[in-house]
C-alpha beads as a LAMMPS data file, in Angstrom:
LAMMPS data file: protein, C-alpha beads

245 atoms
244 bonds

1 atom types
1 bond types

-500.0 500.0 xlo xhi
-500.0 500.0 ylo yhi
-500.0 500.0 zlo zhi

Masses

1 110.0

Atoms # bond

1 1 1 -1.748 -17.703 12.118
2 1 1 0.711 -15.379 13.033
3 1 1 2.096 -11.649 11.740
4 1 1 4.650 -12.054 9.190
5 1 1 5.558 -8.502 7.854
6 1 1 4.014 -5.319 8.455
7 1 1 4.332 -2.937 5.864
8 1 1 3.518 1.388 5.601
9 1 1 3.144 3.498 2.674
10 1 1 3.962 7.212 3.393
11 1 1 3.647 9.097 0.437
12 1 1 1.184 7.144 -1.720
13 1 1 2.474 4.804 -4.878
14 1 1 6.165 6.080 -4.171
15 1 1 7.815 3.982 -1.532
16 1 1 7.055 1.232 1.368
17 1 1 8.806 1.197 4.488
18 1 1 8.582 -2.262 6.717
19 1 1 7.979 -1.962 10.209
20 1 1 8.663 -4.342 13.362
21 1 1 5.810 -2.665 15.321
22 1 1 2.698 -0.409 14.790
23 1 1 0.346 0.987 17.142
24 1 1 -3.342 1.213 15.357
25 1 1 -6.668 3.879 16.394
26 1 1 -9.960 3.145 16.092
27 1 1 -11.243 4.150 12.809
28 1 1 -8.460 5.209 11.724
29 1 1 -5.820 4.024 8.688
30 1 1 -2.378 3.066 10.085
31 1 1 -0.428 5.748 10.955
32 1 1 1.490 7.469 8.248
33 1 1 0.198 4.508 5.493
34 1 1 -0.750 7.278 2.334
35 1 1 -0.536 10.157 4.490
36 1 1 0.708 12.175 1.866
37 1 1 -0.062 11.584 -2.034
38 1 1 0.983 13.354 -5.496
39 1 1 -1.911 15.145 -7.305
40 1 1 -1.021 15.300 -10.835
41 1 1 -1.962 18.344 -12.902
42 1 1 -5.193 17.357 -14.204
43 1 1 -6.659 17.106 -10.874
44 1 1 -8.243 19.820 -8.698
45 1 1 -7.972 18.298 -5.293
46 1 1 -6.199 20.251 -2.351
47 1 1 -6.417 17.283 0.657
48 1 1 -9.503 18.582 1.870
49 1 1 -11.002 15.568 1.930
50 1 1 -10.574 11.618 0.426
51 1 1 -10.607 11.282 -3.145
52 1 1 -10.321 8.444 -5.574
53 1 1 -6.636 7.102 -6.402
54 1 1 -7.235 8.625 -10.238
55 1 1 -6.497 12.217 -9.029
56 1 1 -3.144 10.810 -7.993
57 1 1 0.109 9.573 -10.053
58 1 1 -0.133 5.761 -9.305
59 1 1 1.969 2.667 -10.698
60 1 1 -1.006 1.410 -12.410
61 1 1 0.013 4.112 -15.017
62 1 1 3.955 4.510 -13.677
63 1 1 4.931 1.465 -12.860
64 1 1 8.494 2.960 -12.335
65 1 1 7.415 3.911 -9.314
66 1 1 7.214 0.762 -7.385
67 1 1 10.492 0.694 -7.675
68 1 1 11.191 2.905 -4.636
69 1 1 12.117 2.545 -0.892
70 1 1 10.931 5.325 1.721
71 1 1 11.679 5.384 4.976
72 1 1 10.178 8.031 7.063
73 1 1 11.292 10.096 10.668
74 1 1 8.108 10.661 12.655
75 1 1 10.014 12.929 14.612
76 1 1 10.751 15.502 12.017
77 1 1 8.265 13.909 9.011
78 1 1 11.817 13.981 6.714
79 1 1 10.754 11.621 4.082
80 1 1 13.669 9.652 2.514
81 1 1 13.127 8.089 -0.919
82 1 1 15.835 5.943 -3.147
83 1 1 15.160 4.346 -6.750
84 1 1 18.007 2.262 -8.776
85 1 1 17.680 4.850 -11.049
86 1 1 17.722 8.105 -9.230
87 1 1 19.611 9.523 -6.170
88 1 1 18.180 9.316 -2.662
89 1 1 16.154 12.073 -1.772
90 1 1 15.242 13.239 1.528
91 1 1 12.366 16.105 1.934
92 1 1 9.492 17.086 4.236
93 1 1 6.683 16.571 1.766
94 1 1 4.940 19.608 3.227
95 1 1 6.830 22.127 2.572
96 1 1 9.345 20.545 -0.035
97 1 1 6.914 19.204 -2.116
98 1 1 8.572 20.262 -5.581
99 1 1 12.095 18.635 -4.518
100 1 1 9.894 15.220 -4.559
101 1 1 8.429 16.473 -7.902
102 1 1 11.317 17.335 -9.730
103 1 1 12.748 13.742 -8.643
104 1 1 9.792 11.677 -9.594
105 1 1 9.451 13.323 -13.145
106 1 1 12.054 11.209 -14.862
107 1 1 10.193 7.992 -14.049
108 1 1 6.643 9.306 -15.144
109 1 1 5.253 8.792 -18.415
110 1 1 5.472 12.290 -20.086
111 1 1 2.451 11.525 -22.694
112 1 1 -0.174 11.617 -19.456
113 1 1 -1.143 14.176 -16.642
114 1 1 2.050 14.522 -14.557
115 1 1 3.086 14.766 -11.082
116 1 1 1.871 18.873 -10.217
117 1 1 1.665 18.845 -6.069
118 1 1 2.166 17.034 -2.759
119 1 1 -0.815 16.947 -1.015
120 1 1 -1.569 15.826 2.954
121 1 1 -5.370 14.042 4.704
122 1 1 -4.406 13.619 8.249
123 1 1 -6.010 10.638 10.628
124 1 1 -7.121 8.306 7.377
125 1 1 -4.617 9.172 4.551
126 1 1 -5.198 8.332 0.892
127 1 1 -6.568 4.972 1.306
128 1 1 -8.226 3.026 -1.619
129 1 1 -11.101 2.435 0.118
130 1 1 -13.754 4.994 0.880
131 1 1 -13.354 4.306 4.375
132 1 1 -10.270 4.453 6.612
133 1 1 -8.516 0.734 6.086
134 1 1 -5.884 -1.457 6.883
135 1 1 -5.407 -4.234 3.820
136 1 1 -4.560 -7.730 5.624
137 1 1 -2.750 -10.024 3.568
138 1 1 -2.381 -13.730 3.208
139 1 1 1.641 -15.370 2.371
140 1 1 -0.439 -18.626 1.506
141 1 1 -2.383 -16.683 -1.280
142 1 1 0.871 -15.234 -2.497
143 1 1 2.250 -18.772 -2.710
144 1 1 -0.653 -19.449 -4.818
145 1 1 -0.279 -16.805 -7.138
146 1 1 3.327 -17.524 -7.515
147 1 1 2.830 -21.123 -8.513
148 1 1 -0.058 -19.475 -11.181
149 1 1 2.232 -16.992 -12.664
150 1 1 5.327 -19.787 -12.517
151 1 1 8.078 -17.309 -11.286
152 1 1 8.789 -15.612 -7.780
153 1 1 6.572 -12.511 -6.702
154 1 1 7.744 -10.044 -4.087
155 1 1 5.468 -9.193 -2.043
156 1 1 5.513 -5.329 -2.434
157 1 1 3.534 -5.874 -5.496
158 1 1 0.634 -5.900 -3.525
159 1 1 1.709 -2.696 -1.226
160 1 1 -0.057 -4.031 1.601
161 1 1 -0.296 -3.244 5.278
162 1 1 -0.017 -6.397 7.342
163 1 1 0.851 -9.826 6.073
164 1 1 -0.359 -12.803 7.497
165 1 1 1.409 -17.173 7.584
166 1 1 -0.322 -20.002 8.593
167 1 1 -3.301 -20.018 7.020
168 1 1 -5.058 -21.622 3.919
169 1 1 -4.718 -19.336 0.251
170 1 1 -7.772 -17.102 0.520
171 1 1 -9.288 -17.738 3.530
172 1 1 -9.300 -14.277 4.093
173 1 1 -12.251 -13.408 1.359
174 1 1 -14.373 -15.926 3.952
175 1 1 -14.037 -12.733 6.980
176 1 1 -15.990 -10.134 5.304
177 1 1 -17.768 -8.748 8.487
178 1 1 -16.189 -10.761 11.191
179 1 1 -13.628 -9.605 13.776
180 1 1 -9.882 -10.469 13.569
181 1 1 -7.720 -10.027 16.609
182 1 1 -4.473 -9.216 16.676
183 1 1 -2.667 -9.001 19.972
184 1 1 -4.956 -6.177 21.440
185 1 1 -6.530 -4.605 18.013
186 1 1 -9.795 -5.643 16.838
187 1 1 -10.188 -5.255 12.898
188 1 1 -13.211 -5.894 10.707
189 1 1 -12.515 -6.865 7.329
190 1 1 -15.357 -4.887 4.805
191 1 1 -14.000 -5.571 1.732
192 1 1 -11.853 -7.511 -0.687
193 1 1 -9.239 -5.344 -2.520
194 1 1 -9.899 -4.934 -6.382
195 1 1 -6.492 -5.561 -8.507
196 1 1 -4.781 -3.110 -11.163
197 1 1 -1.930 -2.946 -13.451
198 1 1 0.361 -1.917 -10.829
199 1 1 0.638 -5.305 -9.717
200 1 1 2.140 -6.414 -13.395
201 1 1 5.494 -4.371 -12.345
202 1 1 8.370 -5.711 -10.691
203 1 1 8.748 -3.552 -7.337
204 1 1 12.750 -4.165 -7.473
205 1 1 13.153 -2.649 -11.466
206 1 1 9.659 -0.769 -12.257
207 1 1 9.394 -3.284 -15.260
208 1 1 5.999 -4.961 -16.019
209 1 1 7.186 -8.662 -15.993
210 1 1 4.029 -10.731 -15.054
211 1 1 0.762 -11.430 -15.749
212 1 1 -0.601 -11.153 -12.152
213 1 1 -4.110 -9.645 -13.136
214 1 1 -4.328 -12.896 -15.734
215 1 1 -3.063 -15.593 -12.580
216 1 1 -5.917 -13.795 -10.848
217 1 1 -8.633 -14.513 -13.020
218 1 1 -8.210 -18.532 -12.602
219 1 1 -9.828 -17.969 -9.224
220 1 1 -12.561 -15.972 -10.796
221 1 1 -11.724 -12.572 -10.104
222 1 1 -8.862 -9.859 -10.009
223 1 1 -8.732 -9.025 -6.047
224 1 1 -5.715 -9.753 -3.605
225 1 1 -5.797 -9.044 0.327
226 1 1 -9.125 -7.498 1.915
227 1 1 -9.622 -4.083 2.872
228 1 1 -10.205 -3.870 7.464
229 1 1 -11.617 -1.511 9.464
230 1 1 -9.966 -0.637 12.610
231 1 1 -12.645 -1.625 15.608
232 1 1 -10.144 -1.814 18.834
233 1 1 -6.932 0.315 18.947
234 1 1 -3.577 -1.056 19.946
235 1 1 -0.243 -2.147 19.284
236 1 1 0.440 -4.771 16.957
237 1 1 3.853 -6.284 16.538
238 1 1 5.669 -8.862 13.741
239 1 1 5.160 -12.492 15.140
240 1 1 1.367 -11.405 16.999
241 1 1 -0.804 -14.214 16.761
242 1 1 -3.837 -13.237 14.698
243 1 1 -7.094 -15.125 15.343
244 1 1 -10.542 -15.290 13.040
245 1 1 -13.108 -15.088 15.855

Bonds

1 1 1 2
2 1 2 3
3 1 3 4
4 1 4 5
5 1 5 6
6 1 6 7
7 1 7 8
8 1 8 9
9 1 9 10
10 1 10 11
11 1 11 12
12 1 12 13
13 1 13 14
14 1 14 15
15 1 15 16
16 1 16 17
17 1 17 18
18 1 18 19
19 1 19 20
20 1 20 21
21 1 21 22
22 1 22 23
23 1 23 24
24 1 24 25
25 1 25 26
26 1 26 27
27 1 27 28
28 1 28 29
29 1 29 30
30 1 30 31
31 1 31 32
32 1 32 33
33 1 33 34
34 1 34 35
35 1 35 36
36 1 36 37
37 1 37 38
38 1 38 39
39 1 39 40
40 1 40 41
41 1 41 42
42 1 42 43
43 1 43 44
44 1 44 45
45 1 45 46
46 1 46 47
47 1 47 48
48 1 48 49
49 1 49 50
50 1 50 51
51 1 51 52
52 1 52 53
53 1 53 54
54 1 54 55
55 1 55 56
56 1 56 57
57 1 57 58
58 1 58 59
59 1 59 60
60 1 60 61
61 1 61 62
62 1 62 63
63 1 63 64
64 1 64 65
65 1 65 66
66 1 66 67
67 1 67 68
68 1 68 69
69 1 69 70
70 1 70 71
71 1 71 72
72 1 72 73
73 1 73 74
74 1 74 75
75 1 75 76
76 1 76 77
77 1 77 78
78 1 78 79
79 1 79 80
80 1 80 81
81 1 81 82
82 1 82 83
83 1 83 84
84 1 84 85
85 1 85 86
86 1 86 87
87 1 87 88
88 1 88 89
89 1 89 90
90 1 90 91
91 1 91 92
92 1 92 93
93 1 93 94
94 1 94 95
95 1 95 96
96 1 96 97
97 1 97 98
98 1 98 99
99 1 99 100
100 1 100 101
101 1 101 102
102 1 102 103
103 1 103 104
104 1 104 105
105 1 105 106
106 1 106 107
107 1 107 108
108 1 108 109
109 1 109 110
110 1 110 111
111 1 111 112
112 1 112 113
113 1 113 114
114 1 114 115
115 1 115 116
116 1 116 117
117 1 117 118
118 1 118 119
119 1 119 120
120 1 120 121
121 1 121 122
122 1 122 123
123 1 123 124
124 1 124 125
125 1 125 126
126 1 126 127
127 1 127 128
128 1 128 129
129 1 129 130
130 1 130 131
131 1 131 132
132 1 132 133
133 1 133 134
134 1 134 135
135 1 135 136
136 1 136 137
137 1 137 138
138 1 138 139
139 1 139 140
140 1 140 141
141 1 141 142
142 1 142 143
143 1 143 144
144 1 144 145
145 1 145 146
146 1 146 147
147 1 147 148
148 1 148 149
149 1 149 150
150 1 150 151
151 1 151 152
152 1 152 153
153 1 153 154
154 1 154 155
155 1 155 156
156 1 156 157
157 1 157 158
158 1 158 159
159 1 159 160
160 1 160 161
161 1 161 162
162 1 162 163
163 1 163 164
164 1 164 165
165 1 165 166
166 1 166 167
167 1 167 168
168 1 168 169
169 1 169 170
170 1 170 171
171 1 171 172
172 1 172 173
173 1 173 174
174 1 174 175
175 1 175 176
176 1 176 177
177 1 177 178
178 1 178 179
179 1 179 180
180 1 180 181
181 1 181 182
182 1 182 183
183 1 183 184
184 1 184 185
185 1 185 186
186 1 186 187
187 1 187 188
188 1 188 189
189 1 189 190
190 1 190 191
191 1 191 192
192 1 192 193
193 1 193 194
194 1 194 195
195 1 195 196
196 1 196 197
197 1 197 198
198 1 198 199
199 1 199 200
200 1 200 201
201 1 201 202
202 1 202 203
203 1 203 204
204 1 204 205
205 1 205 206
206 1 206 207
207 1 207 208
208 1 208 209
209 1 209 210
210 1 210 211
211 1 211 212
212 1 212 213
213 1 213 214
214 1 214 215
215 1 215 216
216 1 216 217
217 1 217 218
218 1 218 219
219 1 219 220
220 1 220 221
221 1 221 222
222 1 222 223
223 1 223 224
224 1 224 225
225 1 225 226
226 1 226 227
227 1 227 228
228 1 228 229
229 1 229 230
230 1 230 231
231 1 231 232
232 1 232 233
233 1 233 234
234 1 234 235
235 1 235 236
236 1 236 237
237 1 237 238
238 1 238 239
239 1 239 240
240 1 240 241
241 1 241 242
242 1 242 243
243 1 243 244
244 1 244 245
């Protein structure tokens, strides 16, 4: 089994950014993966702290917004966003947090809380999980859910962190609690990943154009990729072996 793709998320549900290289802490979520998120305006939270993904605007209920492309500078944290139906936009989401919001509201339902505020949770970011995590992913289990659904999938539906080849479709729901090493990192997959309607949407238009959560359910269940803990630090890079142990 060896890395295929590894993917980050900076600002939460708007944008992934693929990467040939990422260096992974302990305990930690990779490094700028839903660093930043948008609270919309019926939500109280102020990045204190983790929250649920309901405080935030999401493509479950937007699916415009898989649409986007990010790519961030680490240097200067200038954020750089493009949609086929909106003009690039480049902002530090700290401290030019309504530029993003006055972008995104075209592609937001306008009958449901909206986008209010860019908010920021250093060291684990705005993870699904409850715990810091890393989502592995499995290309064969993709393959399987593209010959369910009968039509080609990109892969961003699933906006996952590290993407997998060479192994049998869902072998990864068999690692819950063992190690997986890749290169020098130790992870520790702790849970499978729980499926919503933002997987429905096509990630190159924003249109809902399959059935994903209904291909899911032949297996038994709605969940895609598994949710890892971060054990051993290091740096992992596209084409690392990665080994069940």
């Amino acid at each position: 089994m060896k890395i295929a793709h590894i993917l980050r998320h900076p600002l939460k549900s708007h944008g992934r950014e693929a990467l040939e290289q990422v260096m992974l802490n302990a305990g930690q979520s990779m490094p700028y993966d839903r660093l930043w998120a948008v609270a919309h305006d019926a939500s109280n939270v102020d990045g204190s702290g983790w929250v649920p993904c309901a405080n935030f605007s999401r493509g479950s209920k937007a699916p415009n917004l898989l649409a986007i492309s990010s790519r961030l500078d680490e240097a200067t944290e200038i954020l750089h966003l493009s949609h086929p139906n909106r003009p690039d936009l480049s902002f530090h989401p700290d401290t030019e947090g309504q530029k993003l919001i006055d972008w995104v509201m075209p592609l937001v339902p306008q009958d449901r809380a909206l986008p209010d505020r860019v908010i920021r949770l250093d060291g684990r970011g705005f993870t699904d999980s409850d715990f810091p995590s890393v989502t592995l992913c499995n290309l064969a289990s993709h393959k399987a859910m593209e010959q369910q659904v009968g039509q080609d999938l990109s892969i961003h539906r699933w906006r996952g962190n590290i993407w997998f080849d060479g192994a049998d479709p869902w072998v990864e729901f068999d690692w819950m609690g063992r190690d997986i090493r890749i290169g020098g990192c130790v992870l520790r997959p702790r849970e499978r990943t729980d499926r919503c309607l933002a997987t429905t949407a096509n990630p190159e238009t924003g249109e809902r154009d399959a059935d994903t959560l209904g291909a899911l359910k032949h297996w038994g269940h709605q969940d895609f990729s598994v949710r890892a803990e971060v054990i051993t630090g290091g740096m992992i890079k596209r084409g690392d072996v990665l080994e069940a142990l």
